[in-house]
Backbone as JSON, one array per atom type, in Angstrom:
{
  "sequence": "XXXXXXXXXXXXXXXXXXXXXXXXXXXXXXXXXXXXXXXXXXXXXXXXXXXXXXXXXXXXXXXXXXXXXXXXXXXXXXXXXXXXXXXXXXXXXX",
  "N": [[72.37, 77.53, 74.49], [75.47, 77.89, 77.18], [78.64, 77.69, 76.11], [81.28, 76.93, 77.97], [84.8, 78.92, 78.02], [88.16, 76.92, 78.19], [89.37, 77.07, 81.39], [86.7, 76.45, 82.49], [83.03, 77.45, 84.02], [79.59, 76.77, 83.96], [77.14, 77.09, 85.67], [74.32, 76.54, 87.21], [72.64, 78.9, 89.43], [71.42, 77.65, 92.37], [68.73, 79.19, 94.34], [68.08, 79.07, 97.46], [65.33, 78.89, 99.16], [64.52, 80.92, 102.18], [63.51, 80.59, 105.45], [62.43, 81.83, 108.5], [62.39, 80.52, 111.76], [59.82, 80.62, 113.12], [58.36, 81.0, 110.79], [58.41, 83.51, 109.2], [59.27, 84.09, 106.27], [62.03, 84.95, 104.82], [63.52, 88.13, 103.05], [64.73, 89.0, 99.73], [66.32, 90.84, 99.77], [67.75, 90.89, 102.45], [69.4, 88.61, 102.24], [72.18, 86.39, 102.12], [74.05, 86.51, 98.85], [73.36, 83.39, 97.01], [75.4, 80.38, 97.23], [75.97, 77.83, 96.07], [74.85, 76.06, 93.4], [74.2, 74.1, 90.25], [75.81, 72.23, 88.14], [75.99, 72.83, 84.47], [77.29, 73.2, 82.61], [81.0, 72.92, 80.99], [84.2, 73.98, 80.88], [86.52, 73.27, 78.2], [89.38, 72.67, 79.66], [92.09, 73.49, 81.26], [95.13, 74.45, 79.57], [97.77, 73.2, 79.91], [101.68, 73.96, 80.07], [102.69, 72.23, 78.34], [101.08, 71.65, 76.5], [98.7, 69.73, 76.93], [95.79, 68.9, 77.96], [94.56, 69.94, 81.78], [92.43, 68.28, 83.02], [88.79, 68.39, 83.98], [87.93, 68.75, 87.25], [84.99, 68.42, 88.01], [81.79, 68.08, 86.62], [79.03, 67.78, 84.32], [76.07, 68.0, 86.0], [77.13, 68.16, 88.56], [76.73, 68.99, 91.94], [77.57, 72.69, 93.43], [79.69, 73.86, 95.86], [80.56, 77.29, 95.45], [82.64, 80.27, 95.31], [81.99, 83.42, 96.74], [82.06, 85.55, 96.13], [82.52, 85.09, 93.26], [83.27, 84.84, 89.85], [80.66, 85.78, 87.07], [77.29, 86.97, 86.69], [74.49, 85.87, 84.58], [72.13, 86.19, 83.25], [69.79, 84.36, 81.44], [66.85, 83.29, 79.55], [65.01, 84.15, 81.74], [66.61, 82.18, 83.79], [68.88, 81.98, 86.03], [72.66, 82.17, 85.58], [76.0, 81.41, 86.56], [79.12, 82.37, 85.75], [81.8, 80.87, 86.08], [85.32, 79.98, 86.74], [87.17, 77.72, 87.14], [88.69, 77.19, 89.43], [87.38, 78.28, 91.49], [85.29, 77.02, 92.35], [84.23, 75.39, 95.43], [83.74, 73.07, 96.6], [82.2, 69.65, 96.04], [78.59, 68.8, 96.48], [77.62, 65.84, 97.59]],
  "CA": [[73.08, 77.23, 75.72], [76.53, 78.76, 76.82], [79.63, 76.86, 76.33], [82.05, 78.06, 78.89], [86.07, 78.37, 77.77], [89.16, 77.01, 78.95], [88.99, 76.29, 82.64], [85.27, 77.93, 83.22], [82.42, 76.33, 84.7], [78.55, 77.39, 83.88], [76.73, 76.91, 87.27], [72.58, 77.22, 87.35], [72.54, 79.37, 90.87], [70.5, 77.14, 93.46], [68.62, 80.08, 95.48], [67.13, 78.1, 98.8], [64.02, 80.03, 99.88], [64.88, 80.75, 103.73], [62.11, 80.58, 106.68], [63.08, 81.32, 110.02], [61.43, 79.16, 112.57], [58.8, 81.48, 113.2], [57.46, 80.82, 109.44], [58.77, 84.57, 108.51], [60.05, 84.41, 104.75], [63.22, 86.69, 104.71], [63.41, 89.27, 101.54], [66.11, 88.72, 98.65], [67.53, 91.87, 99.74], [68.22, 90.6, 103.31], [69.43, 87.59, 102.04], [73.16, 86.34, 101.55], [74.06, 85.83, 97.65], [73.39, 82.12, 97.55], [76.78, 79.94, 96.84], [75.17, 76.77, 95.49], [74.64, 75.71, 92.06], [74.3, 73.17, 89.61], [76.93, 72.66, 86.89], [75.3, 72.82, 83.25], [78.27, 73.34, 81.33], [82.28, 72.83, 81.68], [85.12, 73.98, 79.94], [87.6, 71.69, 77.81], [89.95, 72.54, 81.04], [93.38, 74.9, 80.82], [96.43, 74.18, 78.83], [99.21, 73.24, 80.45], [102.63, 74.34, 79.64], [103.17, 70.72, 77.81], [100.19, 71.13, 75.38], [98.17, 69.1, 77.07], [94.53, 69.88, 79.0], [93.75, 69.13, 82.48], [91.04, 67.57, 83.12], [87.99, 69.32, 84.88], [87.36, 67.59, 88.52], [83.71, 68.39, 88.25], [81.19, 67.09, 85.63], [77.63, 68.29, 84.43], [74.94, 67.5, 86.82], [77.01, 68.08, 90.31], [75.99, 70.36, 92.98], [78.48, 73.2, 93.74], [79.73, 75.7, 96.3], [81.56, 78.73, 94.84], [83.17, 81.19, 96.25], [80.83, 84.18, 96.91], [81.75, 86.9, 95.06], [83.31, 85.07, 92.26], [82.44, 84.88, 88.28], [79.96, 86.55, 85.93], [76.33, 86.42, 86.58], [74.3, 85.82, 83.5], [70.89, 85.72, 83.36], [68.95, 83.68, 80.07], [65.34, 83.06, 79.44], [64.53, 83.63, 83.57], [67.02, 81.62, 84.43], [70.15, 82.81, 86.52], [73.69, 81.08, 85.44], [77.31, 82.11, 86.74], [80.04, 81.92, 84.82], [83.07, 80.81, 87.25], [86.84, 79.6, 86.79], [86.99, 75.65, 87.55], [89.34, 77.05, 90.82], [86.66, 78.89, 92.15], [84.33, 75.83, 92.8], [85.2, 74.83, 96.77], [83.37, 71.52, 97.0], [81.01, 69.04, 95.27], [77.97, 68.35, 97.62], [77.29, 64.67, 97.48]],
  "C": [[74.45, 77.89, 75.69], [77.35, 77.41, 76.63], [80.87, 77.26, 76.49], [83.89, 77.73, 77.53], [87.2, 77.91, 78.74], [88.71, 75.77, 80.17], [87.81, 76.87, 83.22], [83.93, 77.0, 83.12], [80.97, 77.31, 84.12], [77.74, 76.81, 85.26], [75.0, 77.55, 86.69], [72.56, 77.24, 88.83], [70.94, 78.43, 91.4], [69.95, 78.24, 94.51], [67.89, 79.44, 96.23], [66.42, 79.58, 99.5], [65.04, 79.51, 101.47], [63.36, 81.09, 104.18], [63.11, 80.83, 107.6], [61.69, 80.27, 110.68], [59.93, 79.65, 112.69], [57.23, 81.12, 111.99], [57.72, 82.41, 108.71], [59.7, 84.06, 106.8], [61.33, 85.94, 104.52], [63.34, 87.18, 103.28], [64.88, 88.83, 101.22], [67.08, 89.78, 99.01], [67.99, 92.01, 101.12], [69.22, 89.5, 103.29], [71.33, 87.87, 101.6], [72.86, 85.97, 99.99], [74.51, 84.66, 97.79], [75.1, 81.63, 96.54], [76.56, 78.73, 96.43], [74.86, 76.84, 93.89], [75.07, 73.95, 91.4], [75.34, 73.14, 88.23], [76.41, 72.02, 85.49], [76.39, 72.51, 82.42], [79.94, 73.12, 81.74], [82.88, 73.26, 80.2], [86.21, 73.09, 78.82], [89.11, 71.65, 78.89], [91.08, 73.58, 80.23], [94.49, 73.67, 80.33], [97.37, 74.07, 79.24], [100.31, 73.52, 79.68], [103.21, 73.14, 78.33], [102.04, 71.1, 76.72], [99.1, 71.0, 75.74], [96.97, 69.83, 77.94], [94.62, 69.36, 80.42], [92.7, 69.52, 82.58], [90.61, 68.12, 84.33], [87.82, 67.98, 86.06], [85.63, 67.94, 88.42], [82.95, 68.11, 86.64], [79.84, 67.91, 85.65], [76.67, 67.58, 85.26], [75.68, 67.46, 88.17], [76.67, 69.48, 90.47], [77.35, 70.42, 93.58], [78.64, 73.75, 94.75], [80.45, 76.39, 95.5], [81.73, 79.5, 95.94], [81.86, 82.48, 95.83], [80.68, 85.5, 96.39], [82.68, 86.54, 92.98], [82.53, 85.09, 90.9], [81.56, 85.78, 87.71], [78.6, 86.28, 86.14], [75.8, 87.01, 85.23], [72.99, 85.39, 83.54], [70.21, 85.28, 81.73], [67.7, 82.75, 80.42], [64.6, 83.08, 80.87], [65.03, 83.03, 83.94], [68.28, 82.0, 84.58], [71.45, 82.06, 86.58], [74.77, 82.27, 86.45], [78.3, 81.15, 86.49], [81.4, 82.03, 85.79], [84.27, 80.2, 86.49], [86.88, 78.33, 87.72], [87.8, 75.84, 89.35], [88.57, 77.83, 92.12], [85.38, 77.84, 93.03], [85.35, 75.26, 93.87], [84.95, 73.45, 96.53], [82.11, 70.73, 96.18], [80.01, 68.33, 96.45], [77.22, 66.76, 96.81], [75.93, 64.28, 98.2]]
}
């Protein structure tokens, strides 16, 4: 498994098959790069000037957005991670 540093997030990319209404299946290479993911891994957070860490707002097992061109993709065993920066994650979908 990875284990991100710092303030850096491991994300397993959520790709959502699309349909239009029709029942057409649109191609990967029509397709936006999806912004969704699950968070596998977290950093021990950044170092503040004091010493001290803060603390990551997100946790293993939420569902992310990211920003859309951000981080490192990383693909292991068939499965597609990205390696982001804890300020890059917009929102946690509840």
């Amino acid at each position: 498994m990875i284990k991100p540093l710092a303030d850096r997030i491991v994300i397993k990319v959520i790709d959502d098959v699309q349909q239009t209404s029709g029942g057409i299946f649109i191609p990967d290479s029509a397709k936006e790069k999806p912004q969704k993911g699950e968070v596998v891994a977290i950093g021990s957070g950044k170092t503040l000037d004091n010493g001290e860490k803060e603390p990551m707002e997100v946790k293993v097992g939420d569902i992310v957005l990211f920003a859309k061109y951000s981080g490192t993709d990383v693909k292991i065993d068939d499965v597609e991670y990205k390696i982001i920066a804890a300020k890059d994650a917009l929102a946690i979908i509840q």
